[in-house]
Every structure is written in C-alpha cells, then in structure tokens.
TIRO-2110 file (N, C-alpha, C; in Angstrom, 1 decimal):
// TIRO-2110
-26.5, 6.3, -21.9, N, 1, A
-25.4, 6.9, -22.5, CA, 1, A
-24.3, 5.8, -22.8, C, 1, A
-23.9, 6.0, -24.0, N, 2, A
-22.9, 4.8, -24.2, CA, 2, A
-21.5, 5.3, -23.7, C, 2, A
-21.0, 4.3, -23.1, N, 3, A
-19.4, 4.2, -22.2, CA, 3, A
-18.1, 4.1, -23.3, C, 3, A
-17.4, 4.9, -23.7, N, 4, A
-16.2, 4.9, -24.5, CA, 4, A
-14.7, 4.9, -24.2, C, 4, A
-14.4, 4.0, -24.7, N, 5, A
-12.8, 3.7, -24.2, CA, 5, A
-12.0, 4.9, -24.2, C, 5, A
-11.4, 5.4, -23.1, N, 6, A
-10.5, 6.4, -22.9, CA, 6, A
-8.9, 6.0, -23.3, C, 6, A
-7.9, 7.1, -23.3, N, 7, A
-6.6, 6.8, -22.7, CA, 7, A
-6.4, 7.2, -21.3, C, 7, A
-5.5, 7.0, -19.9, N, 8, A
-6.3, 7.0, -18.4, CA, 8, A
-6.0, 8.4, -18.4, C, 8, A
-4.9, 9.0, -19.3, N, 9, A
-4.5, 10.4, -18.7, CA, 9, A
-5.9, 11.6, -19.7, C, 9, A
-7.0, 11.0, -20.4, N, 10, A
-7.9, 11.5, -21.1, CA, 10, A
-8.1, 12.6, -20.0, C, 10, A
-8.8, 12.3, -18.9, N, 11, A
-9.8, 13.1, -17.8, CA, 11, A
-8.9, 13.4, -16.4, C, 11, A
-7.8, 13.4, -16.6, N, 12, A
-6.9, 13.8, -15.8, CA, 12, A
-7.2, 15.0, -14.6, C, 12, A
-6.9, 16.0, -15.7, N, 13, A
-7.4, 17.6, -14.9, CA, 13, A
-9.1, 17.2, -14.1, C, 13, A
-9.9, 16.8, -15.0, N, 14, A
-11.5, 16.9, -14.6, CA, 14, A
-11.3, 16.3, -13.4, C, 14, A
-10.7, 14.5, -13.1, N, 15, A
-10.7, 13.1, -12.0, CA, 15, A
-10.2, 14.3, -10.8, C, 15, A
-8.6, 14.7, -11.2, N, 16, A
-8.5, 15.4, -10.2, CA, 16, A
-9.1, 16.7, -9.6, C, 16, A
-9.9, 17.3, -10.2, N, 17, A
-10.7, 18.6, -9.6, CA, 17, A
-11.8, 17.9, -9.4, C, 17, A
-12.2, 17.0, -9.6, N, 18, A
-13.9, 16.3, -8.9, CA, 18, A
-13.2, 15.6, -7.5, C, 18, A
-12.4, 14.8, -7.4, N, 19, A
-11.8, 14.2, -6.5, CA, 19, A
-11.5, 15.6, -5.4, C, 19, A
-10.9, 16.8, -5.4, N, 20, A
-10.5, 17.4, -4.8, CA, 20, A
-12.5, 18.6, -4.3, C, 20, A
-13.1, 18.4, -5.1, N, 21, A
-14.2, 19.3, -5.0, CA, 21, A
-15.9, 18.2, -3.8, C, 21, A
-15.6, 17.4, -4.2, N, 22, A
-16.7, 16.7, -3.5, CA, 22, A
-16.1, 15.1, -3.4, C, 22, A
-15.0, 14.5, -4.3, N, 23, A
-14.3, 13.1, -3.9, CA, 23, A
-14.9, 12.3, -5.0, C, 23, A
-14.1, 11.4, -5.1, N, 24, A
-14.7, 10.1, -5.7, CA, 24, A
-15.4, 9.1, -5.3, C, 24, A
-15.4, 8.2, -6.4, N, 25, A
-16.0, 6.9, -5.8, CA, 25, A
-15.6, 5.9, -6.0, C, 25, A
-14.7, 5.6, -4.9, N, 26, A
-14.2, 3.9, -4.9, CA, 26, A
-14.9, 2.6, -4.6, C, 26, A
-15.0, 1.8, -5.6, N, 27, A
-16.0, 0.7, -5.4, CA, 27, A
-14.9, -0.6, -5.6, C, 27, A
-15.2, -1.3, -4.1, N, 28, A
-15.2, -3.0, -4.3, CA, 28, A
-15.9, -3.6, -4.2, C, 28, A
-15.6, -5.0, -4.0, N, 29, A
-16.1, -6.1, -3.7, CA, 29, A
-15.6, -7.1, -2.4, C, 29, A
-16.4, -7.6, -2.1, N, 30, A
-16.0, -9.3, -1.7, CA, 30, A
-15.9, -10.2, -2.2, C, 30, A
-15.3, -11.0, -1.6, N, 31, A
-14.9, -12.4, -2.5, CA, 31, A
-16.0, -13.1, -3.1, C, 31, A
-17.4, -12.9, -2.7, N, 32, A
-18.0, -13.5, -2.8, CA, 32, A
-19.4, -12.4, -3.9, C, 32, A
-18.8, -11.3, -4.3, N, 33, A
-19.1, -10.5, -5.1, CA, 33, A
-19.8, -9.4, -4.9, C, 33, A
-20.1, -9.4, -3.9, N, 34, A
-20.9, -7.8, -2.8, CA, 34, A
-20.1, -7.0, -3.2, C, 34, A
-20.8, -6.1, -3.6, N, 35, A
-19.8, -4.5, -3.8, CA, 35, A
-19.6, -3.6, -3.3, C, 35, A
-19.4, -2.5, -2.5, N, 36, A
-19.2, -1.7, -1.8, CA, 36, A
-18.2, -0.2, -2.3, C, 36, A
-19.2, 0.6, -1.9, N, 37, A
-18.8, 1.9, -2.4, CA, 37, A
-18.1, 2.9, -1.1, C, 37, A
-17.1, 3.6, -1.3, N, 38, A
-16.7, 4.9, -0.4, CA, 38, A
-15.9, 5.7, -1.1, C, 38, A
-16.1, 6.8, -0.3, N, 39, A
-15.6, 8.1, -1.2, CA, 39, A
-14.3, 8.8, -0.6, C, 39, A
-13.5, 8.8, -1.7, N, 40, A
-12.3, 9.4, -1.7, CA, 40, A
-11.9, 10.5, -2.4, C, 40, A
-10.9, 11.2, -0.9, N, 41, A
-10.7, 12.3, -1.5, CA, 41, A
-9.1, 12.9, -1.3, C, 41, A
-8.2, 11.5, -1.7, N, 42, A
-6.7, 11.9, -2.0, CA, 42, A
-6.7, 10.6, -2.9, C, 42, A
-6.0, 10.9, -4.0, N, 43, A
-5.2, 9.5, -4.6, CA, 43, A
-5.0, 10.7, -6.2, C, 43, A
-4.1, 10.1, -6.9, N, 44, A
-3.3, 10.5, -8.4, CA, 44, A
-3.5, 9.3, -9.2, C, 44, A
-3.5, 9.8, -10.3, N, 45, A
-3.2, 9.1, -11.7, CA, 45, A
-2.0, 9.3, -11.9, C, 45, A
-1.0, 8.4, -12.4, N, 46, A
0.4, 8.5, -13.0, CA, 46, A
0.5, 7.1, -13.6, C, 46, A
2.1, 7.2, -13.7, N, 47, A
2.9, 6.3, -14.3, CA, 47, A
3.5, 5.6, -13.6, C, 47, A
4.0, 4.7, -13.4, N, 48, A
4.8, 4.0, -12.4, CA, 48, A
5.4, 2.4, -13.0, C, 48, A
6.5, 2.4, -13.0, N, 49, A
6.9, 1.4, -13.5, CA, 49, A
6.6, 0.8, -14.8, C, 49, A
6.6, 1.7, -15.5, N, 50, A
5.7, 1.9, -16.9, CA, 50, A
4.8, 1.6, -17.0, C, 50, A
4.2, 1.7, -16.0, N, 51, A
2.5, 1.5, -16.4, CA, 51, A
1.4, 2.3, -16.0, C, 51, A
0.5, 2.5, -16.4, N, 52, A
-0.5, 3.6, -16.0, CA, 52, A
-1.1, 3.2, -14.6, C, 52, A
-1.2, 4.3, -13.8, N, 53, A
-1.3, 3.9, -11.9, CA, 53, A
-2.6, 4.7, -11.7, C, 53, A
-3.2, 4.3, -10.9, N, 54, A
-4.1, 4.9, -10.1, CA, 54, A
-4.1, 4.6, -8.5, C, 54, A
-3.8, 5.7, -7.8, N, 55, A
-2.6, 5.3, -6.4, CA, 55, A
-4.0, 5.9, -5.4, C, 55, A
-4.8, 4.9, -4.8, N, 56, A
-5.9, 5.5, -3.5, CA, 56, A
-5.0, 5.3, -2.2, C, 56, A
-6.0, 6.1, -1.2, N, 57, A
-5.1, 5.8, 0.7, CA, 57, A
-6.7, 5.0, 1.0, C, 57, A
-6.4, 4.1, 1.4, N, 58, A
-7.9, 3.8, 3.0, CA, 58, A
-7.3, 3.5, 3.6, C, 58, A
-7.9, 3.8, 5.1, N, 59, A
-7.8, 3.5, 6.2, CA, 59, A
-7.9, 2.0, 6.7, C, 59, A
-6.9, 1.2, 7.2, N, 60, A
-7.5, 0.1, 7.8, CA, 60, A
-8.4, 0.1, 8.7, C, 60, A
-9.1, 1.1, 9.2, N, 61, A
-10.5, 0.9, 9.8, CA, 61, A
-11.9, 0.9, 8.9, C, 61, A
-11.6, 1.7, 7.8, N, 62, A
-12.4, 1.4, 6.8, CA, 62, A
-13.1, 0.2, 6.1, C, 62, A
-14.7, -0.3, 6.2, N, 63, A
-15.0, -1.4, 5.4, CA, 63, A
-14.5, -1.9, 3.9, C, 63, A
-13.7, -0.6, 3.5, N, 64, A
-13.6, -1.3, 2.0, CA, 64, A
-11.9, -1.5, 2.2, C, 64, A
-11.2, -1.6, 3.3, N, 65, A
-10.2, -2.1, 3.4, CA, 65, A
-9.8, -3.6, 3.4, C, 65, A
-10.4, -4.5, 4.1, N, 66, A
-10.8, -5.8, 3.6, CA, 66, A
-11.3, -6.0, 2.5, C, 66, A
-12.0, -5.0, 1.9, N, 67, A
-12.7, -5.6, 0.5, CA, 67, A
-10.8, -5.7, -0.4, C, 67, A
-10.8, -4.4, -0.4, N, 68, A
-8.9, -4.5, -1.2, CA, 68, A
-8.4, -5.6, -0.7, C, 68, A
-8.1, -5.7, 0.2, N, 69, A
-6.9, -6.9, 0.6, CA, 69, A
-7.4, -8.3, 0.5, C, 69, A
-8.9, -8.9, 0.0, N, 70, A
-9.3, -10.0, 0.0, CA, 70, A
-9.6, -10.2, -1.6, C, 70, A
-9.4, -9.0, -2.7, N, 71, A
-10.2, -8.9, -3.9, CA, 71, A
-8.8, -8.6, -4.9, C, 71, A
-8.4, -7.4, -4.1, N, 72, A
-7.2, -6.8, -4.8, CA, 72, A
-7.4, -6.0, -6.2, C, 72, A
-8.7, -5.7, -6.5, N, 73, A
-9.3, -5.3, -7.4, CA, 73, A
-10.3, -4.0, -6.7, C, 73, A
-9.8, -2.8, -8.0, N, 74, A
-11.1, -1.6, -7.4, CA, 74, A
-11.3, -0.7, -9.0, C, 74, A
-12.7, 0.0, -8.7, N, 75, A
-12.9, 0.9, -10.1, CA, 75, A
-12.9, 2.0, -9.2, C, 75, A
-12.1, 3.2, -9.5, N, 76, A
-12.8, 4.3, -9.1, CA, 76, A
-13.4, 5.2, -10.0, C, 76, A
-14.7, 6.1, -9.9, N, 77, A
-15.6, 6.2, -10.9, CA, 77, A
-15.7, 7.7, -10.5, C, 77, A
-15.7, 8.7, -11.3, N, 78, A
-15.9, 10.1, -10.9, CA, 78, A
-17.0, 10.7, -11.3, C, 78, A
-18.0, 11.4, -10.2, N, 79, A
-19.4, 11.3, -10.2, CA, 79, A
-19.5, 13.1, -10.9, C, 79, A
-20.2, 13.5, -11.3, N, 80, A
-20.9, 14.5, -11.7, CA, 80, A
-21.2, 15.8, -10.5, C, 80, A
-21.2, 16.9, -10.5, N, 81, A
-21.7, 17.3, -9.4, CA, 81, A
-22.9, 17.3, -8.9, C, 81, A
-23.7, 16.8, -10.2, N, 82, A
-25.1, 16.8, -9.4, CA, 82, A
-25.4, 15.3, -8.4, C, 82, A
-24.6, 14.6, -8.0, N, 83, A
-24.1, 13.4, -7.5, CA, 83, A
-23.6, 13.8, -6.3, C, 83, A
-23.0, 15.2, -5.4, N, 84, A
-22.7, 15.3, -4.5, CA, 84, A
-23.2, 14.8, -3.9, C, 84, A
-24.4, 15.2, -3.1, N, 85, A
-25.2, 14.7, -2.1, CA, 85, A
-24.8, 12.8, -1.6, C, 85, A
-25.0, 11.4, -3.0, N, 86, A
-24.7, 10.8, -2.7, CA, 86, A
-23.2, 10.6, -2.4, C, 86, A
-22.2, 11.2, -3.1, N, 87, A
-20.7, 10.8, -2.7, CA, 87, A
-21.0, 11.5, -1.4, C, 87, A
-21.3, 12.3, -0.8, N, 88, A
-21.4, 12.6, 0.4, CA, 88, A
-21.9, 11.7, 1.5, C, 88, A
-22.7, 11.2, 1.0, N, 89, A
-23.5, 10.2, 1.7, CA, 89, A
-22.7, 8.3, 2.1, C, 89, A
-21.8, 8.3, 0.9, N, 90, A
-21.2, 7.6, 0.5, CA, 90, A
-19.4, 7.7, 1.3, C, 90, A
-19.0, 8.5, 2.4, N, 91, A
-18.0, 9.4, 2.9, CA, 91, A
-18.9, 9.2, 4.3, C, 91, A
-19.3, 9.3, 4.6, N, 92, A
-20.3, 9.2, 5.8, CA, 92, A
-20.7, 8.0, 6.8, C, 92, A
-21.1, 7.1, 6.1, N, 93, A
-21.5, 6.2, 6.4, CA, 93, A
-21.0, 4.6, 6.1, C, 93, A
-21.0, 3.8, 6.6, N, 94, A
-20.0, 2.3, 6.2, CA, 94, A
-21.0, 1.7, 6.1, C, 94, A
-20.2, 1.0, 5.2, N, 95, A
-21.0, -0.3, 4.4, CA, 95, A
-21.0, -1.3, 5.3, C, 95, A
-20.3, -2.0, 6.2, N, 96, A
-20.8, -2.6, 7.4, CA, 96, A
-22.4, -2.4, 7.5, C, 96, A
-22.5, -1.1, 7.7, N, 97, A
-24.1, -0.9, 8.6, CA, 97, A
-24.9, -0.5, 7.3, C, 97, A
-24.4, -0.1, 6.3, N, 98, A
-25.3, 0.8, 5.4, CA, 98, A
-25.4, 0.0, 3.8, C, 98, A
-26.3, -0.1, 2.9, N, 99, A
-26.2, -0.2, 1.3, CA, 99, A
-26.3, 1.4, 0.9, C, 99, A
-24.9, 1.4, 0.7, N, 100, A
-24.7, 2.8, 0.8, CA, 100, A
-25.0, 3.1, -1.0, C, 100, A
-24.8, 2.1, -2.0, N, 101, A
-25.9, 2.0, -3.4, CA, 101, A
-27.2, 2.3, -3.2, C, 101, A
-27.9, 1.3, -2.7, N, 102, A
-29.1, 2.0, -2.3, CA, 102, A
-29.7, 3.4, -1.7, C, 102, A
-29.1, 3.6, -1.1, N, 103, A
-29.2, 5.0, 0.0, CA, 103, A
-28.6, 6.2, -0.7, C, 103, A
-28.1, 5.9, -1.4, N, 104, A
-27.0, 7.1, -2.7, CA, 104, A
-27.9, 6.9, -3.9, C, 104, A
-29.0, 6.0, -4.1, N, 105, A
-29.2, 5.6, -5.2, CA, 105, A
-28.2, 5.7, -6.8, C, 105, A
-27.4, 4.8, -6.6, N, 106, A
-26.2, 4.4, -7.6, CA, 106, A
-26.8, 3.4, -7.7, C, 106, A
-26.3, 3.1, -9.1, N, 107, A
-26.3, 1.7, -9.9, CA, 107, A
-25.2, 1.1, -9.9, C, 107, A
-24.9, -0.4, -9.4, N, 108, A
-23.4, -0.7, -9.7, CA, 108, A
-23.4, -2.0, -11.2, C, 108, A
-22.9, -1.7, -11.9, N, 109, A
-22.9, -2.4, -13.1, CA, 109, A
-21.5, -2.9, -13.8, C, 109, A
-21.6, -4.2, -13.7, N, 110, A
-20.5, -4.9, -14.1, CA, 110, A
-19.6, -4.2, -15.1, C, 110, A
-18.2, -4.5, -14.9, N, 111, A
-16.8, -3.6, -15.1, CA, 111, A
-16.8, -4.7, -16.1, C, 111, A
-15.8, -3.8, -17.1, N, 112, A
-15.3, -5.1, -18.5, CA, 112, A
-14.0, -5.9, -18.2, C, 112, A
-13.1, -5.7, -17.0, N, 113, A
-12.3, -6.4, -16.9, CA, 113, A
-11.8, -6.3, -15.2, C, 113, A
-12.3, -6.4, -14.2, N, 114, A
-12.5, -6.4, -12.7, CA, 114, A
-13.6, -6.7, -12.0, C, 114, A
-13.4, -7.2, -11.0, N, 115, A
-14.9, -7.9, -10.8, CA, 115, A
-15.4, -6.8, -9.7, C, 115, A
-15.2, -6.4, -9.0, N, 116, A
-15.8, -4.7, -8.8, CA, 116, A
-16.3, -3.7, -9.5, C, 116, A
-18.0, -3.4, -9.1, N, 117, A
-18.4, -2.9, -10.5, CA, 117, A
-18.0, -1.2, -10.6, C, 117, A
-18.7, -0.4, -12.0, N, 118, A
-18.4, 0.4, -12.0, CA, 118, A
-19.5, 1.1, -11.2, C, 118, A
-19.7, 2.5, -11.4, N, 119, A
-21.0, 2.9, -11.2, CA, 119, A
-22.1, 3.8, -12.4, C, 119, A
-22.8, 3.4, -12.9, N, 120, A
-23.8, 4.0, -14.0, CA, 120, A
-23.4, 5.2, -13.9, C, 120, A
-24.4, 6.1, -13.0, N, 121, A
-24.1, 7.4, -12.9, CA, 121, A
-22.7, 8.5, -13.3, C, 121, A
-22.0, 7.6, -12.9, N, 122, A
-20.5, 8.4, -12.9, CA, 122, A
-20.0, 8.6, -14.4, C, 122, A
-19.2, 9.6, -14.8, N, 123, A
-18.6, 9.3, -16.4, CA, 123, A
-18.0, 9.2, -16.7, C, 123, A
-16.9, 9.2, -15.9, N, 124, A
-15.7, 8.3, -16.0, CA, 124, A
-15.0, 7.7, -15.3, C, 124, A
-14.8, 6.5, -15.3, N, 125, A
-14.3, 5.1, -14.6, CA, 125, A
-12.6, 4.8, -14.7, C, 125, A
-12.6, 4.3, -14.1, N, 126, A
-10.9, 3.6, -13.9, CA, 126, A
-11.2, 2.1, -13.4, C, 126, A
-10.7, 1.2, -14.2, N, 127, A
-10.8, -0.4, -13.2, CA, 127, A
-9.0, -0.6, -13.3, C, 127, A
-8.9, -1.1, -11.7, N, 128, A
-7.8, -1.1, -11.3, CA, 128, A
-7.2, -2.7, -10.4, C, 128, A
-6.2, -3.2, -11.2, N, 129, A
-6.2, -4.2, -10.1, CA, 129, A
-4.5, -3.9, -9.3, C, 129, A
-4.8, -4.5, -7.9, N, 130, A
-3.6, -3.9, -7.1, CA, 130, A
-2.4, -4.5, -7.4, C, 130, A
-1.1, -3.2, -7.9, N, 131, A
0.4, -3.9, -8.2, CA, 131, A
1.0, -3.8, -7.0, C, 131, A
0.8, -3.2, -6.2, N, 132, A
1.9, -2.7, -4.8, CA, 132, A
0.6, -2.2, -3.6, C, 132, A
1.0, -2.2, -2.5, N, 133, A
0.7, -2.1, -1.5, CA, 133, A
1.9, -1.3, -0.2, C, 133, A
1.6, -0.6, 0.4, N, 134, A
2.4, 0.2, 1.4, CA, 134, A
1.9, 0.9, 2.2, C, 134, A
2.5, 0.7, 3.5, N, 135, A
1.6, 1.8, 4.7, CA, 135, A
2.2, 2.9, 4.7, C, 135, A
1.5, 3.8, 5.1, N, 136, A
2.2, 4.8, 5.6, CA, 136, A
3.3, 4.9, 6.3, C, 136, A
4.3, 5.6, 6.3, N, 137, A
5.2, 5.5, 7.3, CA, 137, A
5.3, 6.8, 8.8, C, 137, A
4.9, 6.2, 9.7, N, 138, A
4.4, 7.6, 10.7, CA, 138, A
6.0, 8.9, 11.2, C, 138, A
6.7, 7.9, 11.0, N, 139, A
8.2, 9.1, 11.2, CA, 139, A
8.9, 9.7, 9.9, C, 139, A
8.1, 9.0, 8.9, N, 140, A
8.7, 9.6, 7.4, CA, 140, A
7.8, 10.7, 7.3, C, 140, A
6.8, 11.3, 8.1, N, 141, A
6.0, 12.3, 7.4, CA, 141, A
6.0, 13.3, 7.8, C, 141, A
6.0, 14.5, 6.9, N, 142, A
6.3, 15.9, 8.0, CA, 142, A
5.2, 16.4, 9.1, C, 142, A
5.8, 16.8, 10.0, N, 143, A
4.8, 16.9, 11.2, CA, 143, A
3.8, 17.8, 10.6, C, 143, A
3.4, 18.9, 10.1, N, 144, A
2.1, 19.1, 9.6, CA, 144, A
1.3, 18.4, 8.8, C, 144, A
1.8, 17.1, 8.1, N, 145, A
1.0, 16.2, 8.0, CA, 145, A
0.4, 15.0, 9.2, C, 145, A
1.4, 15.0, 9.8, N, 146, A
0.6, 14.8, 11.0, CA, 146, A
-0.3, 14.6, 11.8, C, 146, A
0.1, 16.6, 11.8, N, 147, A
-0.4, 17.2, 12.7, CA, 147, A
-2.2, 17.0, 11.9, C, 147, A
-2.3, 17.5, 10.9, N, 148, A
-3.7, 17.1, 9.6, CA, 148, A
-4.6, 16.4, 9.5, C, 148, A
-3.5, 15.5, 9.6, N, 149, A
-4.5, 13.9, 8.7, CA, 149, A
-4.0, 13.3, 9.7, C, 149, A
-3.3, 13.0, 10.7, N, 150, A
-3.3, 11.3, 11.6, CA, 150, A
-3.6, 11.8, 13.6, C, 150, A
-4.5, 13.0, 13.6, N, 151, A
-4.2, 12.9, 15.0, CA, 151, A
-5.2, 11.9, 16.1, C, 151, A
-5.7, 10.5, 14.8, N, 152, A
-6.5, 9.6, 15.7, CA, 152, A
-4.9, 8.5, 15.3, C, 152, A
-4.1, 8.5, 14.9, N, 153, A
-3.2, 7.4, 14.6, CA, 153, A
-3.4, 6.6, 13.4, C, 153, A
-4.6, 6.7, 12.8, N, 154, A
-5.5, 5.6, 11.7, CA, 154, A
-4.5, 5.6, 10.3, C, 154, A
-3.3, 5.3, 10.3, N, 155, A
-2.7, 5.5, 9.2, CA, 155, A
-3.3, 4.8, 8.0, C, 155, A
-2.8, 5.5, 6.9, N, 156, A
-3.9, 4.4, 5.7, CA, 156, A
-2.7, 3.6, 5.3, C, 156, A
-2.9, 3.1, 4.1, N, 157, A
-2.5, 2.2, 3.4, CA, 157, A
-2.8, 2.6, 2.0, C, 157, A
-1.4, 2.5, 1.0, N, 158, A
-1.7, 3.1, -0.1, CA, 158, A
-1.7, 2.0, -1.4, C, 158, A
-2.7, 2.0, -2.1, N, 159, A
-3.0, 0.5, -3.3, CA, 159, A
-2.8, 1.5, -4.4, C, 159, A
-1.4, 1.1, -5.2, N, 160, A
-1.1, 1.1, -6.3, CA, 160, A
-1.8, 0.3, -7.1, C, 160, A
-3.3, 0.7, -8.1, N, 161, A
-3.8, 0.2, -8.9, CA, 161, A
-3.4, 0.2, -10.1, C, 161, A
-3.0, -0.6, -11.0, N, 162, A
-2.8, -1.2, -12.5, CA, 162, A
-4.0, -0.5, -13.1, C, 162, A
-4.0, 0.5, -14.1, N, 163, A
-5.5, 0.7, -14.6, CA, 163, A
-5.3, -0.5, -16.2, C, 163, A
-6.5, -1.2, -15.9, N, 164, A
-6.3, -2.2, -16.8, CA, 164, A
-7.6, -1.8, -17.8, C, 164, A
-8.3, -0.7, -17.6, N, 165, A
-9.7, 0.0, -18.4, CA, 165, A
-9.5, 1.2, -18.0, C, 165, A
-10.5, 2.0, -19.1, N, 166, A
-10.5, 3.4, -18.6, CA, 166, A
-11.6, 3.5, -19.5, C, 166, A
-13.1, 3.7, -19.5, N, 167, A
-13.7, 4.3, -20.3, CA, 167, A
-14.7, 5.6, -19.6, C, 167, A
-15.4, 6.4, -20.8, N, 168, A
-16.6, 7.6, -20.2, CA, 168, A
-17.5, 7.5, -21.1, C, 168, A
-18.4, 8.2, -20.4, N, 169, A
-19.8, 8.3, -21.4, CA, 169, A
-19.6, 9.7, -22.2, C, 169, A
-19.6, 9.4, -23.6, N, 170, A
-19.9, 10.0, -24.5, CA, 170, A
-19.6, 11.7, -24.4, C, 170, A
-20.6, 12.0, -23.8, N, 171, A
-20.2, 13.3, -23.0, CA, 171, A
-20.0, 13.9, -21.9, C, 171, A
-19.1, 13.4, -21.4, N, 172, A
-18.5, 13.1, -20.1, CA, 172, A
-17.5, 14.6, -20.1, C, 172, A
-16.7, 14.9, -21.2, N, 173, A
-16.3, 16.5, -20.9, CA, 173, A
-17.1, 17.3, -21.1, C, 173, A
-18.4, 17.2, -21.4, N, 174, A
-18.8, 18.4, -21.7, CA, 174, A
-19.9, 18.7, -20.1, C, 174, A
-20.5, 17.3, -19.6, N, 175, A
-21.0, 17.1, -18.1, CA, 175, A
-19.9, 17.8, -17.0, C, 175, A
-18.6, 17.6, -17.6, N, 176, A
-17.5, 17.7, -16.4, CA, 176, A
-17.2, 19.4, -16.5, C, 176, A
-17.4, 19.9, -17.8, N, 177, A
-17.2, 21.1, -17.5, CA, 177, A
-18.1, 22.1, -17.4, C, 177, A
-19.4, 21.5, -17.5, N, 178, A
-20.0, 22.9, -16.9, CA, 178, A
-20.2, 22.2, -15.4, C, 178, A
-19.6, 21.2, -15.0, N, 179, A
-19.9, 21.5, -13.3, CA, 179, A
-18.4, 22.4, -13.1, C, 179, A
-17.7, 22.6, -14.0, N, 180, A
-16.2, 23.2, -13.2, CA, 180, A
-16.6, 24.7, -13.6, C, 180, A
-17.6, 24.8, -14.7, N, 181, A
-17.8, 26.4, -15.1, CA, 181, A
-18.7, 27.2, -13.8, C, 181, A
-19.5, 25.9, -13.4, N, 182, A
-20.6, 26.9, -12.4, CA, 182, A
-19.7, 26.6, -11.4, C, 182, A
-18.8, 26.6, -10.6, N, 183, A
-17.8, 26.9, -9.5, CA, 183, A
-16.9, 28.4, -9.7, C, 183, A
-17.1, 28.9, -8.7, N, 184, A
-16.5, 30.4, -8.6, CA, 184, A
-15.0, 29.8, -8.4, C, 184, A
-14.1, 30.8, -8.7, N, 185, A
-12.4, 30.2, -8.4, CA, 185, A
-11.8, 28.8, -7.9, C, 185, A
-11.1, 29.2, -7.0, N, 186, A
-10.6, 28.0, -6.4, CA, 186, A
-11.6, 26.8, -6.2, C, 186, A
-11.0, 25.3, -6.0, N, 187, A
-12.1, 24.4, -5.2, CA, 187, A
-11.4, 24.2, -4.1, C, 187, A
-11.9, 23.4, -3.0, N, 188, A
-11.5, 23.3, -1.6, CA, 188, A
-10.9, 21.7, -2.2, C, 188, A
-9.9, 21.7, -0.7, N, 189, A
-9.7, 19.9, -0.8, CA, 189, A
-10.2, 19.1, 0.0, C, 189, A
-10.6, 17.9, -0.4, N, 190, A
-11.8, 16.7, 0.3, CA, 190, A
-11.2, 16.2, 0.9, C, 190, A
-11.3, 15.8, 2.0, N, 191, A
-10.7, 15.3, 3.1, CA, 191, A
-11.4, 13.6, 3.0, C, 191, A
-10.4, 12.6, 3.4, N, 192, A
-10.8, 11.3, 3.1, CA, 192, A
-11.3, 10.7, 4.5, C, 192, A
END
C-alpha cells in the first residue's frame, strides 16, 4: 500500500482513539541504528510554539529512554486493531531482553526524514525530532494523579517532538474506521 503525505492534524480523532483503545507505537533507535519499538498510551498532537508537536511520556526506566536521549529522534506509528496483540506485546516486554519486531512481527522500514524507522503495518506515522524535554514535576501534580500513575515513583519524562513528516497508507481512514465502527460505545484508557 502506498504511504501518502498527510497534514499532522489529518488523523487526529483516529491517533487519539487508537492510542487511548490499545496504544501506539513508538519507535527508536540507537546511535548506532538499532531500532526499538514500545507502546504508548498517553501523549497529544498540537501546536506549540508554532509548530506542529507530538508530545510522548517514558519512563526513565524504560529501554527506549536512552534510545531518546542519545538519538533525539522518534516516529510514532498507529497500528490497526488487528495489530493489538502485537502493540500488546510490544507494552509488555523490553527491548533490552526482547526483538520485540520480531516477536510482534512488524516491519521496521526506513522513515523519509529520521533515522528511526517507521513501521509497515501501521497507517499512519508521525517522524518526530525532539524540540524540548521536561520531567515531570512530583509536587506540581494533583494527588490523584499520583495517587494513578506514580505509586512506584518512576516519573517519566516528556519529549516534545517536532513532526517533521506525517504520512498514511492510502486507506488508512477507511482501515481506522471500521476498527472504531466494530467497538461498542466508549473506549477504555491505555495505561503506559
């Protein structure tokens, strides 16, 4: 299927209800070009400083937390529903111990302008290189967030990505909505 250049805000609604329904897929690298996939399941598209943003959290315990901080470069790619299983798989297990490509069976295939690839399967991509960086702040947050998301301490870290591309496959809305059509009401939120 051939890949088509988007505008970033094209797949907005879809990025964010696949991200919230089973997560995405953040892919880096190492310096030395290894790639590495994990799945996320908080971060926004916006604007920021006039520029189009794509804003992820990881954990500094996370393996693809070094990949950001040594590359500064990431694509996040939003997989299909029938792709659960691997973003699941992909959320589970670290790339330290795992080819979590392999094991998810994903294809990682060179990005048009980042050197972290995209991934085949997925239909629409974001390549992102990092403008800003910022930790969390643990007394700026309200205690039910907290109470939620930090009761091991593991605050993340949040990479304000530059989207410097944005393309999808061809029919990438019409893939994205019959996974949103075969869902009864509400979706749940993915926990990162």
């Amino acid at each position: 299927m051939a890949k088509v250049t988007i505008r970033y805000t094209d797949y907005f609604t879809e990025t964010i209800r696949r991200m919230r329904e089973d997560g995405l897929l953040l892919v880096t690298s190492d310096a030395g070009g290894k790639p590495n996939v994990m799945t996320i399941g908080w971060g926004t598209l916006g604007a920021i400083w006039g520029r189009p943003v794509f804003l992820v959290l990881v954990r500094p315990s996370r393996h693809t937390y070094s990949r950001l901080e040594e590359v500064g470069e990431f694509t996040v790619n939003v997989p299909v529903r029938e792709l659960a299983a691997g973003v699941n798989l992909c959320g589970t297990v670290s790339g330290r111990d795992h080819d979590k490509f392999k094991e998810a069976r994903l294809t990682p295939v060179a990005s048009r302008q980042v050197r972290p690839p995209i991934i085949q399967e997925c239909v629409v991509h974001y390549e992102c290189r990092i403008l800003h960086k910022n930790d969390v702040v643990p007394g700026a947050l309200a205690q039910a967030i907290m109470d939620d998301a930090y009761t091991q301490g593991d605050f993340h870290r949040v990479y304000y990505g530059e989207i410097v591309a944005a393309y999808a496959d061809q029919d990438a809305a019409h893939r994205l909505g019959e996974a949103a059509a075969a869902l009864p009401g509400a979706f749940p939120m993915a926990r990162p």
